[in-house]
MITOR-282791 format. One record per residue (C-alpha): chain; x, y, z. Coordinates in pm, 1 decimal, padded with zeros to 6 digits. Each point is the difference from the previous one (the first is absolute). Layout:
% residues N
> A X Y Z
...
//
This chain:
% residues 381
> A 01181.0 10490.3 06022.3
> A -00374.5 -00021.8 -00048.3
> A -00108.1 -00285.2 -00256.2
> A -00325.9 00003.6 -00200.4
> A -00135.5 00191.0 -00296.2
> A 00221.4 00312.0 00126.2
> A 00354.8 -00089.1 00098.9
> A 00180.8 00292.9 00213.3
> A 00376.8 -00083.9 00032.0
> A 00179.4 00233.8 00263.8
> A 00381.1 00016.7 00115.6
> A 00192.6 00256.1 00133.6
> A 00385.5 -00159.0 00072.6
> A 00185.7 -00294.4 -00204.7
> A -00168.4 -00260.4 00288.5
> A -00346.9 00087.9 -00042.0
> A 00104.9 -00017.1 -00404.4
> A 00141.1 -00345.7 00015.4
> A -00337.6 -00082.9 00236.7
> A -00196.9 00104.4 -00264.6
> A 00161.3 -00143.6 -00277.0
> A -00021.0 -00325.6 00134.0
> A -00409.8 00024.8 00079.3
> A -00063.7 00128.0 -00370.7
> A 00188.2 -00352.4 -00104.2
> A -00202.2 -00201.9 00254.2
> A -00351.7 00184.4 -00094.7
> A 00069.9 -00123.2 -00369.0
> A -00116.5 -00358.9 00072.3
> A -00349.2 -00027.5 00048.1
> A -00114.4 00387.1 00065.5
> A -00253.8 00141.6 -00284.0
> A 00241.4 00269.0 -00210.2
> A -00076.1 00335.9 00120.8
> A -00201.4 00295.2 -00205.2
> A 00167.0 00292.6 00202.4
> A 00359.6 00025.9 00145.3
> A 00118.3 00290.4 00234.7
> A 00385.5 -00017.0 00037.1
> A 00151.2 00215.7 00270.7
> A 00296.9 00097.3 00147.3
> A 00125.7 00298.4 00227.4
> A 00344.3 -00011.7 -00012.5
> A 00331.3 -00143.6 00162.7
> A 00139.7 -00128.5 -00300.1
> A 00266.5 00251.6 -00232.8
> A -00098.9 00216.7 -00234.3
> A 00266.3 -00091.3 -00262.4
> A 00027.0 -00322.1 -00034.1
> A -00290.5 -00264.9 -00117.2
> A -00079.0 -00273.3 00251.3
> A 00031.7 -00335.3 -00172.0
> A -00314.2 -00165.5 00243.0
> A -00254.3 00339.6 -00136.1
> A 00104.4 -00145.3 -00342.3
> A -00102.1 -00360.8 00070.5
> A -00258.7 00167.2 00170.9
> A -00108.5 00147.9 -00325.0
> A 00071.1 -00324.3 -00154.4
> A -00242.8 -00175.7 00231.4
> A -00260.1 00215.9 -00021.9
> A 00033.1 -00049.8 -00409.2
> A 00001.9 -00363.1 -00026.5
> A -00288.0 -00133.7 -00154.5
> A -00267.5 00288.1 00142.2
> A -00172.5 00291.6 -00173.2
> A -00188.5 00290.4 00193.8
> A -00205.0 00272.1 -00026.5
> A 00189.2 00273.3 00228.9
> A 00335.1 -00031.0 00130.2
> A 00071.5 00279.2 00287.4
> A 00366.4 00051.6 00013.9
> A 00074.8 00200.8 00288.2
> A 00403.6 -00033.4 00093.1
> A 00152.7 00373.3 -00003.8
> A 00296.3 -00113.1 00147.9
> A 00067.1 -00292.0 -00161.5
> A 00212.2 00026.7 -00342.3
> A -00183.4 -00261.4 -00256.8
> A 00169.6 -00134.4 -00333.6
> A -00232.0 00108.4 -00314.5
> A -00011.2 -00324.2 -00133.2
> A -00175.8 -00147.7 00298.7
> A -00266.8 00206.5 -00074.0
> A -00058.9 00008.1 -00325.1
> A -00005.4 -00380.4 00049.0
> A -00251.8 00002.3 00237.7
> A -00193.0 00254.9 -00210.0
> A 00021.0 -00208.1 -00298.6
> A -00122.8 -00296.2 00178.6
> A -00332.2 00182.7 00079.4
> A -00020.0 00141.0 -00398.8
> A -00390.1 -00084.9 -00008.8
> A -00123.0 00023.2 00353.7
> A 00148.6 00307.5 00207.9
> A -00192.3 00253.4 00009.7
> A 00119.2 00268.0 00237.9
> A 00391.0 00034.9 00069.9
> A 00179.4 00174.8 00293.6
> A 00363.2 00068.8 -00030.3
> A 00202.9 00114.2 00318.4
> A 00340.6 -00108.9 -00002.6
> A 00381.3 00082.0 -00112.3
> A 00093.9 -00103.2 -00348.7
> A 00305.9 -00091.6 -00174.3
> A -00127.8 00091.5 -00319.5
> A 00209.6 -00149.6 -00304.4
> A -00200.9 -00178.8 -00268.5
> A 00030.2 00266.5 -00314.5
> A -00207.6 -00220.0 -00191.9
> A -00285.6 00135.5 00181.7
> A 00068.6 00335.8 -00138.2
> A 00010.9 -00150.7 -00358.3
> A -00234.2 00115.4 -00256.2
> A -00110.9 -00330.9 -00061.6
> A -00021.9 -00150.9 00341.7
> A -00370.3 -00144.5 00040.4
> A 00024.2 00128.4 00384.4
> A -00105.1 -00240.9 00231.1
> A -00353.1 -00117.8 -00102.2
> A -00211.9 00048.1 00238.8
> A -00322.3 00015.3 -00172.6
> A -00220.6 00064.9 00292.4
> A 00172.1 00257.7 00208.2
> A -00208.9 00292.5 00084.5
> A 00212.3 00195.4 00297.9
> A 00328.0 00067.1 00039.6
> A 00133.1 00174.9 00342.9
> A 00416.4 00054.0 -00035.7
> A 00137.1 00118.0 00309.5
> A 00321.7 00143.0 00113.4
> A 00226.9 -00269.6 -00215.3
> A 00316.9 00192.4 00044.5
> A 00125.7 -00044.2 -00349.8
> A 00330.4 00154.4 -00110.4
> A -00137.4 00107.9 -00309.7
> A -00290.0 00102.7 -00197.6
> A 00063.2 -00207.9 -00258.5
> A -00061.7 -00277.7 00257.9
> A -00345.0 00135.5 00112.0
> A -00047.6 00030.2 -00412.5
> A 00072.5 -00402.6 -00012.3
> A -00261.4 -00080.9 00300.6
> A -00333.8 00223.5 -00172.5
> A 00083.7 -00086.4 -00367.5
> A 00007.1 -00357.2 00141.6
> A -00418.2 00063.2 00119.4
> A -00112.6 00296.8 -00251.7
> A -00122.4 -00206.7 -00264.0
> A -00211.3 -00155.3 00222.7
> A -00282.9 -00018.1 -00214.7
> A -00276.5 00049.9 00387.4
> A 00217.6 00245.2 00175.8
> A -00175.1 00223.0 00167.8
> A 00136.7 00095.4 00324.9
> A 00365.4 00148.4 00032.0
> A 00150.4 00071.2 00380.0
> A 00406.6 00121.1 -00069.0
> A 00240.9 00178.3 00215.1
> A 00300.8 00018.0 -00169.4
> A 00142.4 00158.0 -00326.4
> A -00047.2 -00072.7 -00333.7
> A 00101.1 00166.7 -00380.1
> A -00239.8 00201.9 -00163.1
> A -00088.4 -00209.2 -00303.5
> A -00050.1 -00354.7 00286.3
> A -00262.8 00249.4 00155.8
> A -00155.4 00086.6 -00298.4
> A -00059.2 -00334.7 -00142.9
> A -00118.6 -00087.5 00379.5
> A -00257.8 00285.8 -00054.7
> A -00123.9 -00061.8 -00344.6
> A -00127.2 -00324.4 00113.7
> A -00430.5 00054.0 -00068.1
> A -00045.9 -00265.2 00281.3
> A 00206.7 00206.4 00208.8
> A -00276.4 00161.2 00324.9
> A 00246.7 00049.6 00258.7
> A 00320.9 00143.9 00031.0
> A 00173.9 00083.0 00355.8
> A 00302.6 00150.0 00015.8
> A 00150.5 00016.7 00322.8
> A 00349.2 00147.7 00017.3
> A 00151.9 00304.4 -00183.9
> A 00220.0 -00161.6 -00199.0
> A -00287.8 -00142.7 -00217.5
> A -00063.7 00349.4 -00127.9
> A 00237.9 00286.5 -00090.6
> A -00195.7 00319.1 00121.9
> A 00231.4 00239.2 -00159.9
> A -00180.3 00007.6 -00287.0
> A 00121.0 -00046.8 -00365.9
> A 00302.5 -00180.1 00136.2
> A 00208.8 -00247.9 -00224.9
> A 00131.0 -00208.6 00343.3
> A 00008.5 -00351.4 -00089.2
> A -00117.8 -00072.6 00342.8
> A -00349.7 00121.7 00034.6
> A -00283.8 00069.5 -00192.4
> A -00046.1 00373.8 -00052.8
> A -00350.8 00145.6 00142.7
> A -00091.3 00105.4 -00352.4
> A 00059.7 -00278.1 -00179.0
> A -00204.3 -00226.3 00268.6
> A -00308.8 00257.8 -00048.4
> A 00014.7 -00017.1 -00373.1
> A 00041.7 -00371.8 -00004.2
> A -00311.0 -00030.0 00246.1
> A -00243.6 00227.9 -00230.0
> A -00314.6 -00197.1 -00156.8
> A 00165.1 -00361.2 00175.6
> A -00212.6 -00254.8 00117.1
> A 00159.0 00119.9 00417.4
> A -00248.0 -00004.9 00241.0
> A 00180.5 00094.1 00318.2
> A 00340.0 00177.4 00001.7
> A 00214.2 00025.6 00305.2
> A 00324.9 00266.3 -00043.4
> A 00294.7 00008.0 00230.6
> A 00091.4 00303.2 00232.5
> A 00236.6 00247.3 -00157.1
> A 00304.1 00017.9 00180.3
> A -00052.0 00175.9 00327.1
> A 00080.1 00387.9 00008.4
> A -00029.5 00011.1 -00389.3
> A -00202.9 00294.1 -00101.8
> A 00052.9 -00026.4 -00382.5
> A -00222.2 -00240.5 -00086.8
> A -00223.4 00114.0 -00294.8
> A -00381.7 -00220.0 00077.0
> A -00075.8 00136.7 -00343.6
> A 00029.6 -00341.9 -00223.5
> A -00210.3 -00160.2 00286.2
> A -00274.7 00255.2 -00023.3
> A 00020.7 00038.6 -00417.1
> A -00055.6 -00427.4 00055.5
> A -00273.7 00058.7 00174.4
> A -00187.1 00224.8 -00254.7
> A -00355.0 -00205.2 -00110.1
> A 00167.1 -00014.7 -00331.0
> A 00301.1 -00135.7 00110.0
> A -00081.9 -00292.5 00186.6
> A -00368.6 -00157.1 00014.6
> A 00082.5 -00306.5 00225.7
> A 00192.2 00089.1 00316.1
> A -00220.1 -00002.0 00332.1
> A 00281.1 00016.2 00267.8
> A 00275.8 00238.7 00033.4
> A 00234.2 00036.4 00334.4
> A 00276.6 00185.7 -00029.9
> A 00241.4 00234.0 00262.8
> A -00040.6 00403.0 -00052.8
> A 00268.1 00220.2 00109.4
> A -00107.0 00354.5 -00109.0
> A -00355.9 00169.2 00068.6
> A 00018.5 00152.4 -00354.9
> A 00024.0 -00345.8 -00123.7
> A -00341.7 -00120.8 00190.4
> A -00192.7 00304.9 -00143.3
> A 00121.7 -00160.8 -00376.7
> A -00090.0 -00361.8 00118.0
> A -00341.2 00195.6 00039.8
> A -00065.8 00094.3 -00269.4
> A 00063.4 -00278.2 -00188.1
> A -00260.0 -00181.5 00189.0
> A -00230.5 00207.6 -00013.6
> A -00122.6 -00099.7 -00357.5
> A 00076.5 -00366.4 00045.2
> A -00246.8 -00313.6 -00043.7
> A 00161.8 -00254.6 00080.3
> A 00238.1 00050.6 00331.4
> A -00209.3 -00136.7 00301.3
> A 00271.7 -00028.1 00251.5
> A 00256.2 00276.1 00080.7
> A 00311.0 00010.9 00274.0
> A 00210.7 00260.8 00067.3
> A 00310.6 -00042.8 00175.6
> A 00203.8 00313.0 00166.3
> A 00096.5 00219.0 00260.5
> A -00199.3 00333.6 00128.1
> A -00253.0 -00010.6 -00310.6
> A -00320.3 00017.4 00187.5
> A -00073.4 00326.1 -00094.2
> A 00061.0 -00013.5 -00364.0
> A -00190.1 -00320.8 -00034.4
> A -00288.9 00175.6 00156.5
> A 00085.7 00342.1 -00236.2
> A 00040.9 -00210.3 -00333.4
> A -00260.1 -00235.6 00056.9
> A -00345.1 00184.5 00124.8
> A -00052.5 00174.5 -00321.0
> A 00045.4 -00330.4 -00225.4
> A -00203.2 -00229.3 00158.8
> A -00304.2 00129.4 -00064.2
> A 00022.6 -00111.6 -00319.8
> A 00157.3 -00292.6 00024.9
> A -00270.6 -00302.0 -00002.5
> A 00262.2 -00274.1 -00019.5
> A 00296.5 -00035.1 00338.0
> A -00143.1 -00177.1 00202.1
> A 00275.8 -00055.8 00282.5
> A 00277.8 00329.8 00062.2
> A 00279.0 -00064.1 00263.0
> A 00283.1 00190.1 00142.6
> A 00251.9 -00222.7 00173.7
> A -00247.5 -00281.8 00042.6
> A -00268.2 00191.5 00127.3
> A -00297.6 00159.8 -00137.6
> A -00011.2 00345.8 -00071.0
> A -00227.6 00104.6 00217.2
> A 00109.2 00341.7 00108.3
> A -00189.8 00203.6 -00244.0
> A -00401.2 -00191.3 00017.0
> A -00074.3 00119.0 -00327.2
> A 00262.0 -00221.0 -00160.1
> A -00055.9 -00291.1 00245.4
> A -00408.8 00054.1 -00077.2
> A 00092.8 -00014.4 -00394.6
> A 00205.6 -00282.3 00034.9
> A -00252.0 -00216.6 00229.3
> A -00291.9 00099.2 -00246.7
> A 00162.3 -00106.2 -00330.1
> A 00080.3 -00329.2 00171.9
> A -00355.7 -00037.8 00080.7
> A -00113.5 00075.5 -00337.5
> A 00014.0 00419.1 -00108.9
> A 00003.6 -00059.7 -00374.8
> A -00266.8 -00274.2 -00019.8
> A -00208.1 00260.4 00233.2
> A 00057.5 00303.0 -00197.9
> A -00098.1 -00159.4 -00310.5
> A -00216.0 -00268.6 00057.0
> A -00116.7 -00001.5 00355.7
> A -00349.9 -00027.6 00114.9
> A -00110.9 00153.4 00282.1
> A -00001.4 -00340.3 00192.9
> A 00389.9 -00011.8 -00108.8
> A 00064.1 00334.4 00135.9
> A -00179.0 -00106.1 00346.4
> A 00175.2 -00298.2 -00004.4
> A 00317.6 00171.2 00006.2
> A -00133.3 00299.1 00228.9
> A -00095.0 -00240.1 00262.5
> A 00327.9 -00256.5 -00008.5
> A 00175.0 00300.5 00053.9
> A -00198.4 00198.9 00241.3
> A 00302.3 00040.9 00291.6
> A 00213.4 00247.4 -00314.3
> A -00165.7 00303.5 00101.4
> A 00179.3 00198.1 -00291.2
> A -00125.9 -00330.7 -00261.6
> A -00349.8 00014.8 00111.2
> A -00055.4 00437.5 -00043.2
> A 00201.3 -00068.6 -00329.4
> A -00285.7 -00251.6 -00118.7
> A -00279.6 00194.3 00097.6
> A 00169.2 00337.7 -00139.1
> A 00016.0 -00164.7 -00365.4
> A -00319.9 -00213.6 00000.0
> A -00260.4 00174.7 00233.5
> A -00285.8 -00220.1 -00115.3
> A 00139.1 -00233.9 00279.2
> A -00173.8 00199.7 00252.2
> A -00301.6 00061.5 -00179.3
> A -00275.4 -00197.8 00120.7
> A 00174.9 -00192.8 00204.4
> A -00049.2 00024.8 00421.3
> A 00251.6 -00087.3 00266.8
> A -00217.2 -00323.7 00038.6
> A -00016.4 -00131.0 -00396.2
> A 00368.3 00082.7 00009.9
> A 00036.5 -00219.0 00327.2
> A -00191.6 -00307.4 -00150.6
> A 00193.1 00034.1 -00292.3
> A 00362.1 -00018.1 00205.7
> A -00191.2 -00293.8 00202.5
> A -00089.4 -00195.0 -00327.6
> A 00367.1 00010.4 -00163.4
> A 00110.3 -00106.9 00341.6
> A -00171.0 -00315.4 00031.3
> A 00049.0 -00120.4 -00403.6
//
């Protein structure tokens, strides 16, 4: 245990639980209350039955403290609801950013009730829900009702199911930015489907049209599932559609379904930042891609399974020069701009015949040495 501004409490068997149990109730007297807690645990304790010391704990860490992010990272430790929402509700005004990775025994209905106020927490601007193991979805339901009226949420991390009309209201939120979704269950990818236990792929695209969502994060289908329709994701990403999202990652499993990711980026303004997950799709990036770039002024960053796509240097060369500034160039740039950019760049063979192919003035007038002294001056600013 680590006192101080940021208090990190690790235990990994009932001794090292009882040890620090017993420094958290020294470290009240006299010890400035912490801003920051990381709680930790990697297992030896049962998976279906509550521990009575991670509820005093809990209980410890509640008395008389706020904070502004709580990091609860105990996967293999079973946690009573209560405990947290008491811990939670003792940090209404202050926390900030919440981390949830635990077991719950989930029973409080009154969280699911219409009129429950939730929890409170005025200030809370990212939520990241991890593998919580609950039995039902009507659980998980209990746990983001509880933080979706948050009136500063921005930030949403969640890896486990929820019903369709908890994800929507998630969604709708307009201070909503970023949403991650991490494991399948999250959404249903078989389309239209009524399944109380997933969001269907549709319904998530609709929802996200014209939102306030910045950056959007979509789980892998399952693997070996070829039925996946990417339609609703492309029809989102139409310009009309959706005027606000910048980041999109998401795992392709069909090449026909990159060459209609394509196109709908091709007349898009506002996506800087694409990443392709997959298998074997090299060749249909490359294929679906070359002839859309051209025209697109706007992404910025392209990956395929976390690297740039660089196999084709006409889509790595658009890429690189719309990140350095293609649309400001093309209709604003002065010729100053343009060797700005020509010279920064000078090692991108491909970039450097693309600038002087569409503005040859660069050339005009200007020697090897002028363009030298110029490279030398921007150097040295």
């Amino acid at each position: 245990m680590k006192a101080g501004p940021v208090l990190r409490v690790s235990f990994n068997d009932d001794r090292q639980l009882r040890h620090a149990l017993a420094q958290l109730q020294q470290r009240r007297q006299g010890c400035p209350p912490p801003h920051t807690v990381h709680l930790k645990s990697r297992g030896g304790f049962a998976s279906t039955v509550v521990n009575s010391k991670v509820s005093k704990l809990l209980a410890e860490l509640t008395r008389g403290h706020s904070y502004q992010t709580l990091d609860i990272d105990m996967p293999s430790v079973l946690v009573r609801d209560a405990d947290i929402w008491a811990l939670l509700r003792a940090s209404q005004k202050s926390l900030v950013s919440l981390r949830l990775r635990c077991s719950f025994v989930l029973w409080d209905d009154d969280l699911c009730a219409p009129n429950n106020k939730g929890l409170g927490l005025q200030n809370l601007t990212a939520l990241e829900s991890f593998s919580l193991h609950l039995g039902a979805v009507r659980d998980a339901d209990a746990l983001v009702n509880a933080v979706a009226d948050c009136p500063k949420l921005k930030s949403v991390t969640l890896a486990h199911r929820l019903s369709q009309a908890t994800f929507q209201k998630l969604t709708r939120k307009p201070t909503l930015e970023t949403l991650v979704c991490l494991e399948n269950g999250v959404v249903d990818w078989s389309g239209t489907s009524s399944r109380p236990d997933g969001v269907s792929l549709e319904s998530l695209c609709e929802t996200l049209q014209s939102s306030s969502l910045k950056s959007l994060k979509l789980p892998a289908p399952p693997p070996h599932d070829t039925t996946v329709d990417i339609t609703p994701i492309a029809t989102m990403l139409k310009e009309d559609n959706n005027n606000t999202l910048e980041h999109l990652a998401l795992t392709i499993r069909q090449e026909q379904d990159v060459t209609i990711l394509a196109r709908a980026v091709q007349h898009n303004q506002v996506l800087k930042r694409l990443e392709i997950r997959g298998t074997g799709l090299v060749d249909a990036i490359v294929s679906s891609f070359s002839p859309v770039l051209p025209g697109n002024l706007w992404l910025e960053e392209f990956k395929y399974n976390g690297c740039d796509v660089d196999a084709d240097p006409a889509i790595y060369m658009y890429v690189t020069l719309n990140k350095a500034g293609r649309k400001y160039l093309v209709e604003h740039g002065t010729r100053s701009d343009w060797a700005k950019v020509l010279i920064s760049h000078h090692w991108n063979t491909t970039l450097v015949f693309h600038l002087l192919k569409t503005n040859p003035s660069l050339i005009k007038g200007m020697g090897l040495g002028s363009a030298m002294q110029q490279k030398n001056r921007l150097i040295n600013k």
